[in-house]
Structures are given as structure tokens and as C-alpha cells.
Backbone bond lengths (Angstrom), bond angles and torsions (degrees), N, CA, C in turn:
res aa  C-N    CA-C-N  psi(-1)  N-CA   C-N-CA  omega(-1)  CA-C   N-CA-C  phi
1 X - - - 1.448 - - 1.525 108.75 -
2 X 1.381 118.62 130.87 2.190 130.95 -179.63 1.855 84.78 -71.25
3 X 1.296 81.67 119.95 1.457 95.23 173.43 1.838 109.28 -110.48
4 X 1.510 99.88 -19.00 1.648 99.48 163.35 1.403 84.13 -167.90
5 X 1.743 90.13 -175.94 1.771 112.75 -177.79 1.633 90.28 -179.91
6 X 1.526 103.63 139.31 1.329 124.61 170.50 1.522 93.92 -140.85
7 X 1.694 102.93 151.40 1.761 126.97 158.18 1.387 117.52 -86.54
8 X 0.795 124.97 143.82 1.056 139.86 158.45 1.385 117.97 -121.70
9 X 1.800 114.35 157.23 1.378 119.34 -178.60 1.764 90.82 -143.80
10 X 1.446 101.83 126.98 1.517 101.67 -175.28 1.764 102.48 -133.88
11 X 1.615 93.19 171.09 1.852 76.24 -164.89 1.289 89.63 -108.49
12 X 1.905 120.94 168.04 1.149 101.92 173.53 1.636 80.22 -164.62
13 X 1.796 109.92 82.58 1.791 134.70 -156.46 1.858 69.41 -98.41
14 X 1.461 83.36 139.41 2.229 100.21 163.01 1.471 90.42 -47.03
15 X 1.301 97.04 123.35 1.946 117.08 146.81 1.654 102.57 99.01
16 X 1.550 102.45 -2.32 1.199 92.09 -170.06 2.197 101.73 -124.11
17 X 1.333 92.19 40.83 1.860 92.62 -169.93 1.195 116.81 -74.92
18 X 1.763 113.05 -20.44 1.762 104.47 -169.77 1.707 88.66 -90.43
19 X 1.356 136.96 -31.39 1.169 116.29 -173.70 1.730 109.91 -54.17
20 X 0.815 128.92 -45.86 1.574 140.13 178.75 1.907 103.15 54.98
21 X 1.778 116.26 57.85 1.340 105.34 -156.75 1.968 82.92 -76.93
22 X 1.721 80.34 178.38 1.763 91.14 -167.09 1.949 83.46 -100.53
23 X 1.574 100.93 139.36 1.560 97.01 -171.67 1.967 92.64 -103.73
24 X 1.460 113.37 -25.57 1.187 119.50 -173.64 1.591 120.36 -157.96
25 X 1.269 128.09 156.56 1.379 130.43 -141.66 1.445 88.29 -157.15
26 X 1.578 113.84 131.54 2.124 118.57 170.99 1.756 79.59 -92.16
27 X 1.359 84.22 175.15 1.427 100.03 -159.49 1.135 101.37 -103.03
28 X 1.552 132.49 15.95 1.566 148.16 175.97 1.550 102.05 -101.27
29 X 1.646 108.14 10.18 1.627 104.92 161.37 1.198 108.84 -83.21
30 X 1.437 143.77 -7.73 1.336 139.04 -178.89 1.588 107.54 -92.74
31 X 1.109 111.11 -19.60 1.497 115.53 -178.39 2.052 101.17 -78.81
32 X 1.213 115.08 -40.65 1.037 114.58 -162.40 1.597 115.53 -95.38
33 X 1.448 105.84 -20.98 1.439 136.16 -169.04 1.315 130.60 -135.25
34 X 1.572 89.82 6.27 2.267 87.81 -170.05 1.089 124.60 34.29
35 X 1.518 110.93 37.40 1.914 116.02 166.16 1.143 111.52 -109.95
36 X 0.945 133.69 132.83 1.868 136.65 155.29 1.531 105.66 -53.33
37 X 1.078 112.18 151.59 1.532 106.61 169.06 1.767 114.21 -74.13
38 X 1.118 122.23 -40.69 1.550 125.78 150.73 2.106 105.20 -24.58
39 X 1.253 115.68 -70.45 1.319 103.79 170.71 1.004 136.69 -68.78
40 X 1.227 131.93 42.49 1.587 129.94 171.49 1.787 91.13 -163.66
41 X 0.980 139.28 -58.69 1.660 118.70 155.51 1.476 126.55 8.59
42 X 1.267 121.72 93.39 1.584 116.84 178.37 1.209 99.57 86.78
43 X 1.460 155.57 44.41 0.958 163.23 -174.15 1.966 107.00 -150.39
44 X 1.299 105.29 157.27 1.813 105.69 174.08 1.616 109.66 -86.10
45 X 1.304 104.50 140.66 1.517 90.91 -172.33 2.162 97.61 -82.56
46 X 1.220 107.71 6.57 1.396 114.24 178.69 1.531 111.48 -67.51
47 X 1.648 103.42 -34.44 1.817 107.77 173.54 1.622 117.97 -77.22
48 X 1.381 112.04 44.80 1.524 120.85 -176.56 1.672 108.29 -141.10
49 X 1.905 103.44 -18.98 1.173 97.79 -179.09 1.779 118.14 -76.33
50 X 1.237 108.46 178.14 1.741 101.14 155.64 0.959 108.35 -76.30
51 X 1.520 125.69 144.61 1.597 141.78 -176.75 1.780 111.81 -42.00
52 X 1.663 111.99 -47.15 1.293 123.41 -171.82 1.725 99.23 -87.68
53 X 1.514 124.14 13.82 1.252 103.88 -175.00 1.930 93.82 -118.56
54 X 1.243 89.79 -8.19 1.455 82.46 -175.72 1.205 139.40 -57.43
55 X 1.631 99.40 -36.64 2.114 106.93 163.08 1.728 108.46 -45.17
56 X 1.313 116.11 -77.96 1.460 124.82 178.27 1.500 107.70 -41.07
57 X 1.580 143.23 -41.41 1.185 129.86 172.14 1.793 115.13 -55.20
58 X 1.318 92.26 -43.70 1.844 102.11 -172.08 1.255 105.30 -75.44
59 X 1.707 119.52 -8.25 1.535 105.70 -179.34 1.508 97.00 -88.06
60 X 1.508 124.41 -48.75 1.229 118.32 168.19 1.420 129.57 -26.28
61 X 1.440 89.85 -59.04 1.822 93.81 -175.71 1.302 104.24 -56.54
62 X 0.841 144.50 -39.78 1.465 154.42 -156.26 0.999 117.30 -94.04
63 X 1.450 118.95 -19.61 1.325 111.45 147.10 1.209 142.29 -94.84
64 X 1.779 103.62 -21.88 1.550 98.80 145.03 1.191 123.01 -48.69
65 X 1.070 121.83 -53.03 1.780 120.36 -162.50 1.503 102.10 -58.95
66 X 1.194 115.20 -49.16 1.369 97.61 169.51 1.661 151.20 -120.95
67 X 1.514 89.53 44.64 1.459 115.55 156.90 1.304 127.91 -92.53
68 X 1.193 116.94 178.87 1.896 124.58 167.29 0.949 115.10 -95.60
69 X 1.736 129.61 -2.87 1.505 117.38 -172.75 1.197 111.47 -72.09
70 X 1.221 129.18 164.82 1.031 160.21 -120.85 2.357 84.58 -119.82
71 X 1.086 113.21 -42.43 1.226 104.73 -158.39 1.751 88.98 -168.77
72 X 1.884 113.06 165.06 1.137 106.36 -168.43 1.884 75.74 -151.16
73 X 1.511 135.76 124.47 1.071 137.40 146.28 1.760 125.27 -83.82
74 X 1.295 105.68 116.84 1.904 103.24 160.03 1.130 113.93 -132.66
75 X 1.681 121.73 136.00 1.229 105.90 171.32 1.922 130.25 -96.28
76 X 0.584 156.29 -167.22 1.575 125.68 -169.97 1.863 85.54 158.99
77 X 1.440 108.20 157.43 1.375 157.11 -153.93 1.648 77.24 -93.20
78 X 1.768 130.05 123.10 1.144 116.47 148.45 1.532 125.05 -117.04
79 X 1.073 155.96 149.86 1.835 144.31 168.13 1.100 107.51 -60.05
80 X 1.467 101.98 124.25 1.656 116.63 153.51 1.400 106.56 -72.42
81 X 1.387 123.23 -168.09 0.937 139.68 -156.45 1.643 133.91 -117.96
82 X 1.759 71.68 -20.85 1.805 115.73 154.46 1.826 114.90 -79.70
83 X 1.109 116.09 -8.12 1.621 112.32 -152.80 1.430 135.03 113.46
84 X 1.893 104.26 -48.69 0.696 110.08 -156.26 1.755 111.38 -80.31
85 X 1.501 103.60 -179.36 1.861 102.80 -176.32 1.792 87.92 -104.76
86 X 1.646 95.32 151.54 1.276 112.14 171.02 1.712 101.65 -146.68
87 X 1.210 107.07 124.83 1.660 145.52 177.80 1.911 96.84 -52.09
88 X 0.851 107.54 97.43 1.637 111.93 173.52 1.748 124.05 -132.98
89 X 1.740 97.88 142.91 1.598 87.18 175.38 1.238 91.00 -104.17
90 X 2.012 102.96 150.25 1.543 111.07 179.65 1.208 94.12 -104.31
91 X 1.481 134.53 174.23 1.424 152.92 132.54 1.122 116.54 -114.11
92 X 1.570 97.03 129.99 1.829 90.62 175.73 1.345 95.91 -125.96
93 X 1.636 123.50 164.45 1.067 147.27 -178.44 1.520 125.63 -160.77
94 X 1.569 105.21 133.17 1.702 94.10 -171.93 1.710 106.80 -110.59
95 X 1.472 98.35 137.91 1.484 119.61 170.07 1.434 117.17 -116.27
96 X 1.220 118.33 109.49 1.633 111.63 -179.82 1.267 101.93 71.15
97 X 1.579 107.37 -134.06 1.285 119.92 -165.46 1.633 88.27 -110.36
98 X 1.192 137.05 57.75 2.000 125.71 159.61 1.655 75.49 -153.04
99 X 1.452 76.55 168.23 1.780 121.77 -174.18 1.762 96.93 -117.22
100 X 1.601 116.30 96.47 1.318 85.87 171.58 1.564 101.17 -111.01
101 X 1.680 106.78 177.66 1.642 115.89 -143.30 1.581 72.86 -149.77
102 X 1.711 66.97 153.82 2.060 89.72 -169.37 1.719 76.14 -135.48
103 X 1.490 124.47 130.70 1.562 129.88 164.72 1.468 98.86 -107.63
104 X 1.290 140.34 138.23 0.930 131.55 170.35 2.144 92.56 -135.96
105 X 1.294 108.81 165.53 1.230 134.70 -174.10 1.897 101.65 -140.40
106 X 1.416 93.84 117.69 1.676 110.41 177.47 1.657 95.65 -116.21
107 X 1.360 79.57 161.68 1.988 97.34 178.41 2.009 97.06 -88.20
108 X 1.151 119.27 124.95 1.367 150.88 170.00 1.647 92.07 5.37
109 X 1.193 107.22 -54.17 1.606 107.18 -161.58 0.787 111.01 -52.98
110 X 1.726 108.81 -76.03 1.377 130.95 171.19 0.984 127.06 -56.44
111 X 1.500 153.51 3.48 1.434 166.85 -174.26 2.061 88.76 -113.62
112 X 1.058 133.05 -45.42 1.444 133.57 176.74 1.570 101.18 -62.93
113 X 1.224 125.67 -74.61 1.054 131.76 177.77 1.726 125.88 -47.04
114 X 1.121 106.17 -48.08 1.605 112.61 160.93 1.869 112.73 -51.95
115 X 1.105 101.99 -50.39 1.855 112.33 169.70 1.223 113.15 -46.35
116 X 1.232 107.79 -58.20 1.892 101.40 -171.39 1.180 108.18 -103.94
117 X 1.276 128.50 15.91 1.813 123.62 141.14 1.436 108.44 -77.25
118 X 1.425 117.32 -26.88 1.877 111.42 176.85 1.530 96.99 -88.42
119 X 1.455 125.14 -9.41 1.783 111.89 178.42 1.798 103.60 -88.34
120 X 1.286 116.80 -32.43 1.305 132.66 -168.62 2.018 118.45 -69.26
């Protein structure tokens, strides 16, 4: 069961791909993340990962940004707003010049099960 989902719109201008700043935020990031979209705006969406997940996030991004697929799934550990970690699948996708990102948060089951139908 989607227990949340926020958009994201991130930039990813030539020379500038590891910054990955966040250009825009739906306002269903506070539901999922206790952020305002004001707080994470102009910021890297890299300062949300876990510290040890951050290589593997930036390889992702980076390879979305510069592939043709159609879409790039990872799931990864994100910060609430409280501290705490929350278990999320991202989607990223490139339009023009932004990276936009779909975060979504599933209930345990269904977030397991969704995983190893994309490992399978």
C-alpha cells in the first residue's frame, strides 16, 4: 500500500551533475518527509541520503542524466526531518535540462515485494 509520494525537480546543467540542487519540491514532501518545499529548494538532494549511500546514489544520478532510458529506479534510506531514516523507492527521469524524482514510501510488505520483482 503508497503510503506517500512527493516530485521533485532537480537540476542537472553540464558541469554541474554531482551538485544535483533540488530546483522544486510538491508539497506532499512534508507528508512523507516533514519538509516544506521552501526547505529543501536550492539545496543537493544528496544531503538526504545516508552518508554510506551516497556514492551509489551519485552513480545513479549520473547515470540517469546521462543515458536514454526512459527512467532509472533506486531504493535507498532517505532523512526525515525529524532525523529519522525512511526506506524509499526513488524514480528518476530526465526532461530537458532537470532530473525529475518521484520519492515514494510503501508499507514494509509491499515496498519488499515491489524490490524483488525489480531484482527478479
Amino acid at each position: 500500500m503508497l503510503y506517500g509520494r512527493a516530485s521533485l525537480l532537480i537540476s542537472h546543467l553540464p558541469g554541474l551533475t554531482s551538485q544535483a540542487t533540488i530546483l522544486y519540491a510538491s508539497e506532499s514532501i512534508a507528508d512523507i518527509l516533514g519538509f516544506c518545499p521552501e526547505d529543501v529548494i536550492g539545496r543537493s538532494c544528496f544531503e538526504y541520503f545516508r552518508p554510506d549511500e551516497i556514492p551509489a546514489a551519485e552513480n545513479i544520478y549520473n547515470r540517469a542524466v546521462g543515458s536514454d532510458k526512459a527512467a532509472a529506479l533506486y531504493y535507498a534510506d532517505i532523512r526525515r526531518r525529524d532525523g529519522q531514516w525512511v526506506d524509499c523507492e526513488c524514480i528518476f527521469t530526465v526532461v530537458y535540462e532537470v532530473l525529475v524524482a518521484c520519492t515514494s514510501i510503501y508499507k514494509d510488505d509491499e515496498r519488499n515485494e515491489r524490490k524483488l520483482a525489480c531484482l527478479t
